[in-house]
N, CA, C and O atoms as a CHARMM CRD file, in Angstrom:
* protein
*
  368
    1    1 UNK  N    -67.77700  35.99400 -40.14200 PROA 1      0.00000
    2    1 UNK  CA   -68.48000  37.09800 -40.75200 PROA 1      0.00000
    3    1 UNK  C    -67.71900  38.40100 -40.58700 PROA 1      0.00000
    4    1 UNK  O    -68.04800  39.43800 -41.16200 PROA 1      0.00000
    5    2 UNK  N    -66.80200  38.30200 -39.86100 PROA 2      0.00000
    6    2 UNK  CA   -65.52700  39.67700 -39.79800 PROA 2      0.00000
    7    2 UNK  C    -65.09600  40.14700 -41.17700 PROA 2      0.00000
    8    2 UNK  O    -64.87700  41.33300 -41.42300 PROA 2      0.00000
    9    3 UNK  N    -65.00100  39.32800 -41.92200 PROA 3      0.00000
   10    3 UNK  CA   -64.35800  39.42300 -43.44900 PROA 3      0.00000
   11    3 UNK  C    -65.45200  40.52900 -44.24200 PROA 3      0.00000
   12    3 UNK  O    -66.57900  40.06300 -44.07100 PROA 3      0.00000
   13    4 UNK  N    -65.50200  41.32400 -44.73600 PROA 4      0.00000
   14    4 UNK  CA   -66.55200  41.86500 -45.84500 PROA 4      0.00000
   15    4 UNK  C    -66.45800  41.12800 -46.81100 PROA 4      0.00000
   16    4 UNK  O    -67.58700  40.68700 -47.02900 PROA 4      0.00000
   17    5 UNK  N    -65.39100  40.54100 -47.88400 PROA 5      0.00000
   18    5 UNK  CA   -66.37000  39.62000 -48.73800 PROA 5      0.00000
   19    5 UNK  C    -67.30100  38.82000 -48.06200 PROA 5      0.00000
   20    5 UNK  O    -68.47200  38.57200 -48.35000 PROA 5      0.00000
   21    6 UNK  N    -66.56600  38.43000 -47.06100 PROA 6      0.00000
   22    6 UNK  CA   -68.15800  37.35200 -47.02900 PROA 6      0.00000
   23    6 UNK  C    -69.10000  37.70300 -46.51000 PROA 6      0.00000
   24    6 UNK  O    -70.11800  37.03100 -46.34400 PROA 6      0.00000
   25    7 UNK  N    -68.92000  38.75400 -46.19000 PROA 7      0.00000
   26    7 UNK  CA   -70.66300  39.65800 -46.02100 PROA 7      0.00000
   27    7 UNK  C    -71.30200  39.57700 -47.39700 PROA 7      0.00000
   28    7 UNK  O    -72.43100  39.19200 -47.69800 PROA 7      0.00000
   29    8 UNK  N    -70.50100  39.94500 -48.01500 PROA 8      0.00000
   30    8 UNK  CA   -70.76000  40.10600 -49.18500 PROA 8      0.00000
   31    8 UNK  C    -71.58900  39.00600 -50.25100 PROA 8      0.00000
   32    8 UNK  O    -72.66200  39.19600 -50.82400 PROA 8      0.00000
   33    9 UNK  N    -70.84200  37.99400 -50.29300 PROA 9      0.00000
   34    9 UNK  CA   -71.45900  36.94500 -50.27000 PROA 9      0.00000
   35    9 UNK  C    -72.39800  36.45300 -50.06300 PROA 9      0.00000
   36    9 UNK  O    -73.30000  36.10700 -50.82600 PROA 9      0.00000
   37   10 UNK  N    -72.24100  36.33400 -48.55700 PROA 10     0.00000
   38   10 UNK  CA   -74.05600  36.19700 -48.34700 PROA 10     0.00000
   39   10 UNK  C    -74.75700  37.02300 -48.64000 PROA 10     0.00000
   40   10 UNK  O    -75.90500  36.57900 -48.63300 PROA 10     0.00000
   41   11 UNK  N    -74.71400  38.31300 -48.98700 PROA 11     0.00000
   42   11 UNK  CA   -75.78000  39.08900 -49.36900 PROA 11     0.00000
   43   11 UNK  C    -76.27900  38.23400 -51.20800 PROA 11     0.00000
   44   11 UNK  O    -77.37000  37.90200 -51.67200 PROA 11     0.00000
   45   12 UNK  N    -75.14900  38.17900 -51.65000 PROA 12     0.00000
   46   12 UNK  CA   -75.15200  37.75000 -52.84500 PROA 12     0.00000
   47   12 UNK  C    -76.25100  36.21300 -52.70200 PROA 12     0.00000
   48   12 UNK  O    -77.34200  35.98900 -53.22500 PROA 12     0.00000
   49   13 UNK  N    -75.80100  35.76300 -52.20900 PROA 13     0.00000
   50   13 UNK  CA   -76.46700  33.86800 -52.00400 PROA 13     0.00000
   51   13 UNK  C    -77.44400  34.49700 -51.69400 PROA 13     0.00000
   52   13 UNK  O    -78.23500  34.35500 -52.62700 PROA 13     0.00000
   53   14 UNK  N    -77.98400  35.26900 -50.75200 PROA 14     0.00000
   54   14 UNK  CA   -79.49700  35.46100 -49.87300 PROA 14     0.00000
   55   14 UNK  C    -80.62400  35.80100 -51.24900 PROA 14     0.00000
   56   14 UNK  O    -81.81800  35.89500 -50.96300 PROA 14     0.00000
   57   15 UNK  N    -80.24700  35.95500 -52.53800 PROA 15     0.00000
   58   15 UNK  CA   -81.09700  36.37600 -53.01400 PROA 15     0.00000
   59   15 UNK  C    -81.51500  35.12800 -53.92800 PROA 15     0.00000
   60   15 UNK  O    -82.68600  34.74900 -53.94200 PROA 15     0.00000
   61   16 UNK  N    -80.49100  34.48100 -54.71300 PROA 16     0.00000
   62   16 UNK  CA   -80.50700  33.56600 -54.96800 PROA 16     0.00000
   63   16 UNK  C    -78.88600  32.27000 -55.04600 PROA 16     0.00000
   64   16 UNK  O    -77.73000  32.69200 -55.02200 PROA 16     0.00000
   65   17 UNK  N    -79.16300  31.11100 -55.11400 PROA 17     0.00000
   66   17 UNK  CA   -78.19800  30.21000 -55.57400 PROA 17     0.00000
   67   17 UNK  C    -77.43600  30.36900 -56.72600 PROA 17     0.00000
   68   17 UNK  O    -77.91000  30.44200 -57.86000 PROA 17     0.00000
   69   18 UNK  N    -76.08600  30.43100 -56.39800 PROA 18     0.00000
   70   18 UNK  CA   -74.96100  30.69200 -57.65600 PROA 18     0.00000
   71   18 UNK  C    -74.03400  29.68400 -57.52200 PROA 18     0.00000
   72   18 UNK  O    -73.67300  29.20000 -56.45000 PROA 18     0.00000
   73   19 UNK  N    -73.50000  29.24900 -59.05400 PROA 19     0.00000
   74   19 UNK  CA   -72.45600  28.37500 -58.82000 PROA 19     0.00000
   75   19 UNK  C    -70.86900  29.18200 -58.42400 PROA 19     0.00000
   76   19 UNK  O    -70.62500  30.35300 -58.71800 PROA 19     0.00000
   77   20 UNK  N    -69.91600  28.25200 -57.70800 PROA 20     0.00000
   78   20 UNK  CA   -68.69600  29.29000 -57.62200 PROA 20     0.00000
   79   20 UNK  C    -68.67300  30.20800 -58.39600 PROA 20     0.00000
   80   20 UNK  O    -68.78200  31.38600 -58.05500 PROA 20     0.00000
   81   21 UNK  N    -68.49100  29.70800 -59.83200 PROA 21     0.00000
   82   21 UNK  CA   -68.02700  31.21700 -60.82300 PROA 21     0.00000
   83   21 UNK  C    -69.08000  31.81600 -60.69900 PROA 21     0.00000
   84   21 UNK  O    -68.80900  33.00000 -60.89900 PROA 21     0.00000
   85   22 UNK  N    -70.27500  31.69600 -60.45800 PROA 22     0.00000
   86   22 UNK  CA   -71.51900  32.61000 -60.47600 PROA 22     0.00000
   87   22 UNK  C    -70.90300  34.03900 -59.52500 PROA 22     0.00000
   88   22 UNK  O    -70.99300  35.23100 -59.81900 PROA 22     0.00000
   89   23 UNK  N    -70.20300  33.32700 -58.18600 PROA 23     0.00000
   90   23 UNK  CA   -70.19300  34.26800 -57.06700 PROA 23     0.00000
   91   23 UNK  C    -68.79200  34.96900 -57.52700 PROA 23     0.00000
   92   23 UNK  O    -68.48400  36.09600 -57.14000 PROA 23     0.00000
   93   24 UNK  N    -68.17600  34.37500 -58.18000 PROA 24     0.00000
   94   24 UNK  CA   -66.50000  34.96300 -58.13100 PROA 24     0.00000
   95   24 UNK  C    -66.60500  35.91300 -59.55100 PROA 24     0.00000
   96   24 UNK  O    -65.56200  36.54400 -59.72300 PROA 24     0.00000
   97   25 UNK  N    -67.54200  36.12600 -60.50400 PROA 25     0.00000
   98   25 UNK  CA   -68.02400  36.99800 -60.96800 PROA 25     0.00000
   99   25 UNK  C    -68.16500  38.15000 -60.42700 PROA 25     0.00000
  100   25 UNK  O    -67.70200  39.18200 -60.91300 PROA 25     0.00000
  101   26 UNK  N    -68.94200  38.07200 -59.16900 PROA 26     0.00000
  102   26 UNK  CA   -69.38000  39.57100 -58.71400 PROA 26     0.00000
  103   26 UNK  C    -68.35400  40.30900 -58.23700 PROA 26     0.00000
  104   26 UNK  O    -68.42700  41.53000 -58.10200 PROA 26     0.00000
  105   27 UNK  N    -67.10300  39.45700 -57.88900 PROA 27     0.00000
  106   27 UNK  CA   -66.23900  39.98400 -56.63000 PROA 27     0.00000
  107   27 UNK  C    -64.65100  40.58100 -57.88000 PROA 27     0.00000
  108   27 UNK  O    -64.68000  40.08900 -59.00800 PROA 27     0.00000
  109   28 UNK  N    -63.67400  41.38400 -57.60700 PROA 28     0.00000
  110   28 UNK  CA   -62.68600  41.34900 -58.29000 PROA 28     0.00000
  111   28 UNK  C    -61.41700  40.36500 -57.59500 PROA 28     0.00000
  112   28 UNK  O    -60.23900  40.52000 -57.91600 PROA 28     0.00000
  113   29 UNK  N    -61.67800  39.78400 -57.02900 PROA 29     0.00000
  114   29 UNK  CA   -60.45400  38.97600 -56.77700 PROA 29     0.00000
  115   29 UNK  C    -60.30600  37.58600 -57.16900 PROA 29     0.00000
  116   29 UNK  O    -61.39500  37.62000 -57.74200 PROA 29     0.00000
  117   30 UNK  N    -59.93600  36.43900 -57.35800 PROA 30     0.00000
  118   30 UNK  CA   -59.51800  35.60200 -57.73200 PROA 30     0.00000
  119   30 UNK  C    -60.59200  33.73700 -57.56600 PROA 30     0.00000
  120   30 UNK  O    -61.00400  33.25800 -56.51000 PROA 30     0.00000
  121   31 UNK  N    -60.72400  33.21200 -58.78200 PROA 31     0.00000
  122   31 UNK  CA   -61.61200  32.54700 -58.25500 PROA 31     0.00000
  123   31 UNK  C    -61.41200  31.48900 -57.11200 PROA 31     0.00000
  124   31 UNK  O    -62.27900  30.86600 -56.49900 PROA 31     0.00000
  125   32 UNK  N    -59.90600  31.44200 -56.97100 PROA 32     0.00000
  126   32 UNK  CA   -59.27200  30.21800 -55.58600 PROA 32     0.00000
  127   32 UNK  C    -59.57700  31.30700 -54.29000 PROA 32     0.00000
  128   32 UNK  O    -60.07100  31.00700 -53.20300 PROA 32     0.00000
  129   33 UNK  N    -59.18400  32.48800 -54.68900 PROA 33     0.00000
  130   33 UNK  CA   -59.77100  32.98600 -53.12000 PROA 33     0.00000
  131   33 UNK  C    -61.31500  33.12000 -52.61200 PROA 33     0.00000
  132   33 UNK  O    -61.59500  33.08000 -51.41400 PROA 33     0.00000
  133   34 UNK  N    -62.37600  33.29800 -53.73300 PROA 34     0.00000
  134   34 UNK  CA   -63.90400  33.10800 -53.41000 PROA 34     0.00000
  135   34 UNK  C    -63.78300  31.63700 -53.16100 PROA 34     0.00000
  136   34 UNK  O    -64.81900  31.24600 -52.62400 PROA 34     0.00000
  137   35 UNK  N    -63.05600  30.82100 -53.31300 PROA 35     0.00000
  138   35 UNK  CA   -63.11200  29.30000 -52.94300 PROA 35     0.00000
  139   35 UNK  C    -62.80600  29.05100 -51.50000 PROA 35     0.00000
  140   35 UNK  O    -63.21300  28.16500 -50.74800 PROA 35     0.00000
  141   36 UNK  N    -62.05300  29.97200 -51.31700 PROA 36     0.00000
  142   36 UNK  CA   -61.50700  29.83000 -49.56700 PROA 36     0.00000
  143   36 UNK  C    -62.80800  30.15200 -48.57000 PROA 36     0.00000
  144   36 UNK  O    -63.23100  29.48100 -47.62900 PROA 36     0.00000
  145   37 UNK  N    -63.34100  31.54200 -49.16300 PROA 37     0.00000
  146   37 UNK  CA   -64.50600  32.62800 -48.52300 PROA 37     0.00000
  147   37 UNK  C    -65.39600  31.37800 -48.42500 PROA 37     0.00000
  148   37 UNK  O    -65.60700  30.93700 -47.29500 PROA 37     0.00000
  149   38 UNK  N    -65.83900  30.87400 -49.28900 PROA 38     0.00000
  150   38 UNK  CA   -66.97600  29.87800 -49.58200 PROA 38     0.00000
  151   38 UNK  C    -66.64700  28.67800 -48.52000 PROA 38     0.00000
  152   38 UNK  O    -67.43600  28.52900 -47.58600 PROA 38     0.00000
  153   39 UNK  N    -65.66900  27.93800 -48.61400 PROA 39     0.00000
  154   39 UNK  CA   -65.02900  26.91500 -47.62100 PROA 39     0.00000
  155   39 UNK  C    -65.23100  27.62900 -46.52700 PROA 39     0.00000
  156   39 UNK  O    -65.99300  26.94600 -45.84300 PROA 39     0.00000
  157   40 UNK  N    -64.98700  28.60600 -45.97100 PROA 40     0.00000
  158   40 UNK  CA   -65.22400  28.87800 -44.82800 PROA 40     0.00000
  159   40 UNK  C    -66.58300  29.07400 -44.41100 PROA 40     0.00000
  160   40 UNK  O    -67.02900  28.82400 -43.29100 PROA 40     0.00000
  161   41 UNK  N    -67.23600  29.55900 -45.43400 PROA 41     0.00000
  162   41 UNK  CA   -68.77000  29.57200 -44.85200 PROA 41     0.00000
  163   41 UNK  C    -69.22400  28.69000 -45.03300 PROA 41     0.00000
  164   41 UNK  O    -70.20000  28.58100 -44.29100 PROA 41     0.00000
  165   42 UNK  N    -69.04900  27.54100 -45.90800 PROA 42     0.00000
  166   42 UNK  CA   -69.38100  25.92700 -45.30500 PROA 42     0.00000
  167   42 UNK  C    -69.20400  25.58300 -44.39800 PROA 42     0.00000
  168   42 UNK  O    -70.20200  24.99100 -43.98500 PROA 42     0.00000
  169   43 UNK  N    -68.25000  25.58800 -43.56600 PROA 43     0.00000
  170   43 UNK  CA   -67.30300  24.52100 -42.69400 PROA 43     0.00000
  171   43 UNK  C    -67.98800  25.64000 -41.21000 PROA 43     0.00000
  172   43 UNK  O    -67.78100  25.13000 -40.10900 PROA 43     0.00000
  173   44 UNK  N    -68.72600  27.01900 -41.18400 PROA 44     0.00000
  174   44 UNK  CA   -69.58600  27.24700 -39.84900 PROA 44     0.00000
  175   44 UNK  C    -71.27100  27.43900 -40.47300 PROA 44     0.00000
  176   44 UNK  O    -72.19000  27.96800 -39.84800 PROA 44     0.00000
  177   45 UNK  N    -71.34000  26.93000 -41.67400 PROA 45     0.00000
  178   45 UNK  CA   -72.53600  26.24800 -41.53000 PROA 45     0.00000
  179   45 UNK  C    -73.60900  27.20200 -42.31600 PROA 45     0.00000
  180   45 UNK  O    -74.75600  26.82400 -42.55800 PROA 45     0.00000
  181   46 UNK  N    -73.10800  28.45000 -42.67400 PROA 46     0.00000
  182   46 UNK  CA   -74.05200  29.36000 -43.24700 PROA 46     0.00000
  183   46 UNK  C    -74.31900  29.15100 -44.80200 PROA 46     0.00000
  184   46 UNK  O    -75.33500  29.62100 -45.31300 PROA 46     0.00000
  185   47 UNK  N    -73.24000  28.32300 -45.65900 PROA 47     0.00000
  186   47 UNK  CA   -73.69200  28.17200 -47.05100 PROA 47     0.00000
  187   47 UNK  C    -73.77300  26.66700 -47.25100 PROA 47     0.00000
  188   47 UNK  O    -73.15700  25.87400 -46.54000 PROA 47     0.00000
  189   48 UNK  N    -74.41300  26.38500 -48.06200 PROA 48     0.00000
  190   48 UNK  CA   -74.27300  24.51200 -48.13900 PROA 48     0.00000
  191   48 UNK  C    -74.13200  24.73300 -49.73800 PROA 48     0.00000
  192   48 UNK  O    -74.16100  25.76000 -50.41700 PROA 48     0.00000
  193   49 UNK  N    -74.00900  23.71100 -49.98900 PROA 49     0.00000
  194   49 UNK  CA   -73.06900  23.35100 -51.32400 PROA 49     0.00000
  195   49 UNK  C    -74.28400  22.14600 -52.10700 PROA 49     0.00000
  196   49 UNK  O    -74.76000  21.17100 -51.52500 PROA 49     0.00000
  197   50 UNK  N    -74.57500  22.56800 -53.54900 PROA 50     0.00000
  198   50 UNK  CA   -75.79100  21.53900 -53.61800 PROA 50     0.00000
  199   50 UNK  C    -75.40600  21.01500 -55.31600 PROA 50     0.00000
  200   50 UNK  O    -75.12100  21.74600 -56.26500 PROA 50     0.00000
  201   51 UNK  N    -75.50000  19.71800 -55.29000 PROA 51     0.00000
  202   51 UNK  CA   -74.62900  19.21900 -56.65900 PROA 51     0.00000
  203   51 UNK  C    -75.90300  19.33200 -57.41000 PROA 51     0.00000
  204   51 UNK  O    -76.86600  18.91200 -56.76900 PROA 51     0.00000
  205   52 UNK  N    -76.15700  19.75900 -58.52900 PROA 52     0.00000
  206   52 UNK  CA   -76.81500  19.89100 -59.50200 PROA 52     0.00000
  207   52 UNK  C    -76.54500  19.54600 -60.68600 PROA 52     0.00000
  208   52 UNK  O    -76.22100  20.51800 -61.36800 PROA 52     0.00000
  209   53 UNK  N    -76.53600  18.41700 -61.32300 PROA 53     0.00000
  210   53 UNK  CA   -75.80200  17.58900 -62.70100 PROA 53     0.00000
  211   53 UNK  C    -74.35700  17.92800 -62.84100 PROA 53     0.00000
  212   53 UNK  O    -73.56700  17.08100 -62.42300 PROA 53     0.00000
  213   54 UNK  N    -73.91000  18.95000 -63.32300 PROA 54     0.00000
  214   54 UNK  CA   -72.00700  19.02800 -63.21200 PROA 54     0.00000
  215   54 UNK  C    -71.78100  20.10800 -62.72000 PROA 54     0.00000
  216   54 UNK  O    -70.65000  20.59200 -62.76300 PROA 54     0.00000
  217   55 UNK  N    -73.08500  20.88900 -61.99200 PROA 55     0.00000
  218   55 UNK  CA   -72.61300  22.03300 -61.35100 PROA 55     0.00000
  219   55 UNK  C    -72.82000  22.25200 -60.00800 PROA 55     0.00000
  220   55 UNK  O    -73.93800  22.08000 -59.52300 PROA 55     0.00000
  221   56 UNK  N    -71.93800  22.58700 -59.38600 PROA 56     0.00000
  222   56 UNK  CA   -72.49500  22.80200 -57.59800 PROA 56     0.00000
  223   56 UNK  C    -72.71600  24.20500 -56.95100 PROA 56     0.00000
  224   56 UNK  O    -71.91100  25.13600 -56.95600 PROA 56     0.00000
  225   57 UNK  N    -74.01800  24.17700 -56.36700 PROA 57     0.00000
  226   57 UNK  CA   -74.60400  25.52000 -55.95100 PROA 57     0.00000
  227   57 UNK  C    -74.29200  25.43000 -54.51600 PROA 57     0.00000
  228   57 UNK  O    -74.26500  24.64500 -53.56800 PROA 57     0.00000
  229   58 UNK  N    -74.01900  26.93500 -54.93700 PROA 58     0.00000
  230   58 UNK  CA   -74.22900  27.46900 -52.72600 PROA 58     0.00000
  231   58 UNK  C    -75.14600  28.25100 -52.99900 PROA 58     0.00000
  232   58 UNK  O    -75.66400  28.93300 -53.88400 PROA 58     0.00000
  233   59 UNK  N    -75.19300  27.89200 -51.79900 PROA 59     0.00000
  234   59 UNK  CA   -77.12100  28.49400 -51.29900 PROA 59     0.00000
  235   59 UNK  C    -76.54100  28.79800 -49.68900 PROA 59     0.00000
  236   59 UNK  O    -75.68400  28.19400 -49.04300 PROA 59     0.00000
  237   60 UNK  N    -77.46900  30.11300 -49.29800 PROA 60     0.00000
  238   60 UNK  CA   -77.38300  30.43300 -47.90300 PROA 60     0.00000
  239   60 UNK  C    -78.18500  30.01300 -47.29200 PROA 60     0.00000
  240   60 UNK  O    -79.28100  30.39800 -47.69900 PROA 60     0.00000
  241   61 UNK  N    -78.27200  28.99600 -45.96600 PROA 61     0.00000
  242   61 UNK  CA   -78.81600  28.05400 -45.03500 PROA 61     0.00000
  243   61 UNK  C    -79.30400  29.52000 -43.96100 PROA 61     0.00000
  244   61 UNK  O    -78.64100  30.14700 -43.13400 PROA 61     0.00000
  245   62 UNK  N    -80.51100  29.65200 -44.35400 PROA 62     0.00000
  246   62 UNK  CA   -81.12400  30.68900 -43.86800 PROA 62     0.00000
  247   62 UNK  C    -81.39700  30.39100 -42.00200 PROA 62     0.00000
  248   62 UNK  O    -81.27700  31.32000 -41.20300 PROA 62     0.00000
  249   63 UNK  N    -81.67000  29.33800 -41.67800 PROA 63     0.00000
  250   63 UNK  CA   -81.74800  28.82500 -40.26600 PROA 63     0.00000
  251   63 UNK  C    -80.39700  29.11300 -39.88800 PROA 63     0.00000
  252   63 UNK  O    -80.35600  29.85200 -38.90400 PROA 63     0.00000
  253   64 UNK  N    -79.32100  28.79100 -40.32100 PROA 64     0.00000
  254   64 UNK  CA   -78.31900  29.20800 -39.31600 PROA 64     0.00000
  255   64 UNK  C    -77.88300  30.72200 -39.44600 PROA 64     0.00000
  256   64 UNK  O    -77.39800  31.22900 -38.43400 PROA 64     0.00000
  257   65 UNK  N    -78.02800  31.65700 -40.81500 PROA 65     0.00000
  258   65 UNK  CA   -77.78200  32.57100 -40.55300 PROA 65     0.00000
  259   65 UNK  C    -78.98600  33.30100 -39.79200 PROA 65     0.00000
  260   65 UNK  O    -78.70100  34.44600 -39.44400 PROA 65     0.00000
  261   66 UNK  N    -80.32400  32.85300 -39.45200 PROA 66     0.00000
  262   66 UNK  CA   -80.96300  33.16800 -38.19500 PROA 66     0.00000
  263   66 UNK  C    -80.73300  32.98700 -36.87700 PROA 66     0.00000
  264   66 UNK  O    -81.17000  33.65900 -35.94300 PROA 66     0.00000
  265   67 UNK  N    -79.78800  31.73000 -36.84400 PROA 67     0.00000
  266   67 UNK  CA   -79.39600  31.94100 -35.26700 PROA 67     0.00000
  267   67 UNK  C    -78.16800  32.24300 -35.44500 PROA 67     0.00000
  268   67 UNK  O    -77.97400  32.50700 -34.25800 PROA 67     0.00000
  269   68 UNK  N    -77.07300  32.44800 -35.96500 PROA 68     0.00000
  270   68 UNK  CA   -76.31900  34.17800 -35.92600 PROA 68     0.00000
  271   68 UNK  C    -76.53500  35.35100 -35.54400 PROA 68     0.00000
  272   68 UNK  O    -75.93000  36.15800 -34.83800 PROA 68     0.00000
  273   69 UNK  N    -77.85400  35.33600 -36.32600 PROA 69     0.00000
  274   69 UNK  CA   -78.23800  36.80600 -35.80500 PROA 69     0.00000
  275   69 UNK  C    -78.70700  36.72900 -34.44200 PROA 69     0.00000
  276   69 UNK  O    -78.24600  37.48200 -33.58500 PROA 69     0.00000
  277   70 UNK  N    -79.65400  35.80900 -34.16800 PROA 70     0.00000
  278   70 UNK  CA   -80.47200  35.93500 -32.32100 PROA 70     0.00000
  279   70 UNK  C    -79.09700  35.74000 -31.54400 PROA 70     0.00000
  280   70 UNK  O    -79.13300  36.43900 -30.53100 PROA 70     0.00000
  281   71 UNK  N    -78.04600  35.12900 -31.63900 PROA 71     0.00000
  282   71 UNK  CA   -77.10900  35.55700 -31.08200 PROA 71     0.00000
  283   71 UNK  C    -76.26100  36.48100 -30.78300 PROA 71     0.00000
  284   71 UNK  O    -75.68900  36.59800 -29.69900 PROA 71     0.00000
  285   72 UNK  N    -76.10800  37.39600 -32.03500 PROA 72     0.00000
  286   72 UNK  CA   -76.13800  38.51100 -32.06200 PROA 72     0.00000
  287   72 UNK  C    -76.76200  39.18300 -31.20800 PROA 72     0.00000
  288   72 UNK  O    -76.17800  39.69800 -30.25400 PROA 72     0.00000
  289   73 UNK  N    -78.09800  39.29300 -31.41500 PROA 73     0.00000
  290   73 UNK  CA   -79.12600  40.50900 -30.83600 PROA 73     0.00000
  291   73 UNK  C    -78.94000  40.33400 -30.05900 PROA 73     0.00000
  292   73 UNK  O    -78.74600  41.44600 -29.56600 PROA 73     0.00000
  293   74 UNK  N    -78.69700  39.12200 -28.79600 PROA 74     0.00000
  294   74 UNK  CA   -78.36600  38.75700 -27.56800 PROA 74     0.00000
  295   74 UNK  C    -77.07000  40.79100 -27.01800 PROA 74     0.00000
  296   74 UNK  O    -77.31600  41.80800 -26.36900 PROA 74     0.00000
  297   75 UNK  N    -76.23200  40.42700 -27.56300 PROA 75     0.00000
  298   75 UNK  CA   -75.04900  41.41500 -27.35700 PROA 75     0.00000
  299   75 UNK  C    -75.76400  42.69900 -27.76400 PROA 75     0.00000
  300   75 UNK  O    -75.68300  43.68900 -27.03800 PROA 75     0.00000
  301   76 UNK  N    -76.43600  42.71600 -28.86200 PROA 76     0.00000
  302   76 UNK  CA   -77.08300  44.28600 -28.68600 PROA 76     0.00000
  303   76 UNK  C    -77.83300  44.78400 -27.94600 PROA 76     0.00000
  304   76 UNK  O    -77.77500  45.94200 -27.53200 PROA 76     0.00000
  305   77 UNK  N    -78.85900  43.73900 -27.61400 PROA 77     0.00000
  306   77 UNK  CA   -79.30200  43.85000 -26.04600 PROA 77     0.00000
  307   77 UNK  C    -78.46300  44.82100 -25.36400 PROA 77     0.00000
  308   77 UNK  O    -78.34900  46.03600 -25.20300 PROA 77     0.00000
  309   78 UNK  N    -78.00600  43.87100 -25.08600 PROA 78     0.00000
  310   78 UNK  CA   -76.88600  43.88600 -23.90500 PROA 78     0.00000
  311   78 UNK  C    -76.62200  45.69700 -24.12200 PROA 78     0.00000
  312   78 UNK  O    -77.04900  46.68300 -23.52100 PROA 78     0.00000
  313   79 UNK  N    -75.91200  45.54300 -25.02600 PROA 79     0.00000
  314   79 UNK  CA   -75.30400  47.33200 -25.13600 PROA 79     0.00000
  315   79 UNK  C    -75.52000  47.73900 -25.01800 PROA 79     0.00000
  316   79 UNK  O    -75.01100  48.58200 -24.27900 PROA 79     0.00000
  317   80 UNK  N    -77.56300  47.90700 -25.98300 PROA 80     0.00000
  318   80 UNK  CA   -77.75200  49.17400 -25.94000 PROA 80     0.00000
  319   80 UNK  C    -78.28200  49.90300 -24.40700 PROA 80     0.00000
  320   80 UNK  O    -78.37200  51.08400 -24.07200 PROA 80     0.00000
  321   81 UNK  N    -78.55800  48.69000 -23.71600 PROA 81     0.00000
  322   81 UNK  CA   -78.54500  48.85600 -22.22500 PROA 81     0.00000
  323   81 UNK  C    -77.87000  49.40300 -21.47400 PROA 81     0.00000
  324   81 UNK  O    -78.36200  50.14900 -20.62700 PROA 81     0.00000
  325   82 UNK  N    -76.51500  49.18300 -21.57200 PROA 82     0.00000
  326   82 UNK  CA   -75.44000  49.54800 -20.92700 PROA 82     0.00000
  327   82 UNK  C    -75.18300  51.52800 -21.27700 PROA 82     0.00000
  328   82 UNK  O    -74.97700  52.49700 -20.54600 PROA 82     0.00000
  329   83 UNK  N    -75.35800  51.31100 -22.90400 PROA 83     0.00000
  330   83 UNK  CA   -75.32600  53.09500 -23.38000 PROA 83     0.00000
  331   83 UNK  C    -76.70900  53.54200 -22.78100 PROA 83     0.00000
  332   83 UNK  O    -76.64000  54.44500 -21.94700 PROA 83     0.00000
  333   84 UNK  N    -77.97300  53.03800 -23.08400 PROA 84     0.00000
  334   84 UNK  CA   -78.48800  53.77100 -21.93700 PROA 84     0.00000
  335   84 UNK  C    -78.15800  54.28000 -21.01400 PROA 84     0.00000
  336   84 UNK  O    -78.19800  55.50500 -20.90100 PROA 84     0.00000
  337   85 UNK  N    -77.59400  53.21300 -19.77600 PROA 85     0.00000
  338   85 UNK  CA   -77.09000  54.09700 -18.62900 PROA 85     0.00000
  339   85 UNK  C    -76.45000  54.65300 -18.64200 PROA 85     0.00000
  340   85 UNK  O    -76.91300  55.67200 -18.12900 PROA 85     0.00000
  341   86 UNK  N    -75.30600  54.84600 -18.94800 PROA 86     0.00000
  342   86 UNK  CA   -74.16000  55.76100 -19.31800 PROA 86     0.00000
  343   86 UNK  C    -75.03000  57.28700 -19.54100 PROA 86     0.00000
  344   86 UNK  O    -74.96800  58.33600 -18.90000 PROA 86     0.00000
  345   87 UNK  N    -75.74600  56.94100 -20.58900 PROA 87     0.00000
  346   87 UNK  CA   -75.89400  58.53900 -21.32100 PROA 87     0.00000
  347   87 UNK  C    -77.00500  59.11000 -19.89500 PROA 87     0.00000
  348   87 UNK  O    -77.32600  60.24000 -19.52800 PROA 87     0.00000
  349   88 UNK  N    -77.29200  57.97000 -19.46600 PROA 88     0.00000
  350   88 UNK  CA   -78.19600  59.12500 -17.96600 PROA 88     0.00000
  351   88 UNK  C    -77.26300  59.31700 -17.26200 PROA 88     0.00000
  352   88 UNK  O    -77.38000  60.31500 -16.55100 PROA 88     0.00000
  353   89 UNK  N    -76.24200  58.68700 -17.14500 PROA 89     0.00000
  354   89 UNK  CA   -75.73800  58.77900 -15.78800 PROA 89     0.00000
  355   89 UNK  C    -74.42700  60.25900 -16.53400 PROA 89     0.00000
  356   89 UNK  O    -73.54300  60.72700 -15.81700 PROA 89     0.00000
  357   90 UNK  N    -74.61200  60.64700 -17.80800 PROA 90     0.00000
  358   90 UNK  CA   -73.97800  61.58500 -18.18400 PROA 90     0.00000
  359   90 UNK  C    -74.74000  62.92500 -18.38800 PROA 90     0.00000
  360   90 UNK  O    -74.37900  64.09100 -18.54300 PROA 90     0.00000
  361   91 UNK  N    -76.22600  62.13700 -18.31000 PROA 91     0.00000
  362   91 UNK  CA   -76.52900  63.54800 -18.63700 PROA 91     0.00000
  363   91 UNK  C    -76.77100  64.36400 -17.01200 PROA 91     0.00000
  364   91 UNK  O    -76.98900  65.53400 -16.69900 PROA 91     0.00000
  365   92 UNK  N    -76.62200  63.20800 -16.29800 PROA 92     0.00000
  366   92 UNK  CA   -76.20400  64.13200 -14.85700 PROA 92     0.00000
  367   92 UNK  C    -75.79500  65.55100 -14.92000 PROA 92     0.00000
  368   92 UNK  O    -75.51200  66.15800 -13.88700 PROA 92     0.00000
C-alpha cells in the first residue's frame, strides 16, 4: 500500500467491481502496468479476481483490507501515545 496508485485503486474497487480496463481507464499509465498494481494486490490478498463469462472482475476483499487497517491502528496507537508524552514532557 506504499505505492499511491494502488491506493488509488482501491479507492476505485471500494466503490464498485471493474474489469482491468475498467481500472486502467481511470489511471494515465499503461494497461501492463495497472496489471502489475493489480497482481500485487492479489498476491497480499486485498483484491480477488472474479471470472464473469469472458470478463474478469476485481473486487476489493473488504475483510482483509479491515485487518490492514486494525493493524495499522495498532501503530497509531502506539504514536499517538508516545507524541502525547513528548508534547508534556515539552511543554515543561
Amino acid at each position: 500500500m506504499a505505492d499511491p496508485t494502488r491506493r488509488e485503486i482501491i479507492g476505485l474497487l471500494a466503490n464498485k467491481a471493474l474489469t482491468l480496463n475498467g481500472v486502467a481507464e481511470n489511471f494515465p499509465v499503461s494497461r501492463p502496468a495497472i496489471s502489475k498494481h493489480i497482481k500485487i494486490l492479489t498476491q497480499c490478498g486485498l483484491v480477488v479476481i472474479k471470472q464473469q463469462g469472458r470478463e474478469r472482475y476485481c473486487q476489493v476483499d473488504f475483510n482483509k483490507l479491515k485487518e490492514m487497517n486494525d493493524w495499522v491502528a495498532q501503530f497509531h496507537t502506539f504514536w499517538n501515545q508516545k507524541l502525547d508524552a513528548l508534547g508534556g514532557l515539552l511543554e515543561r
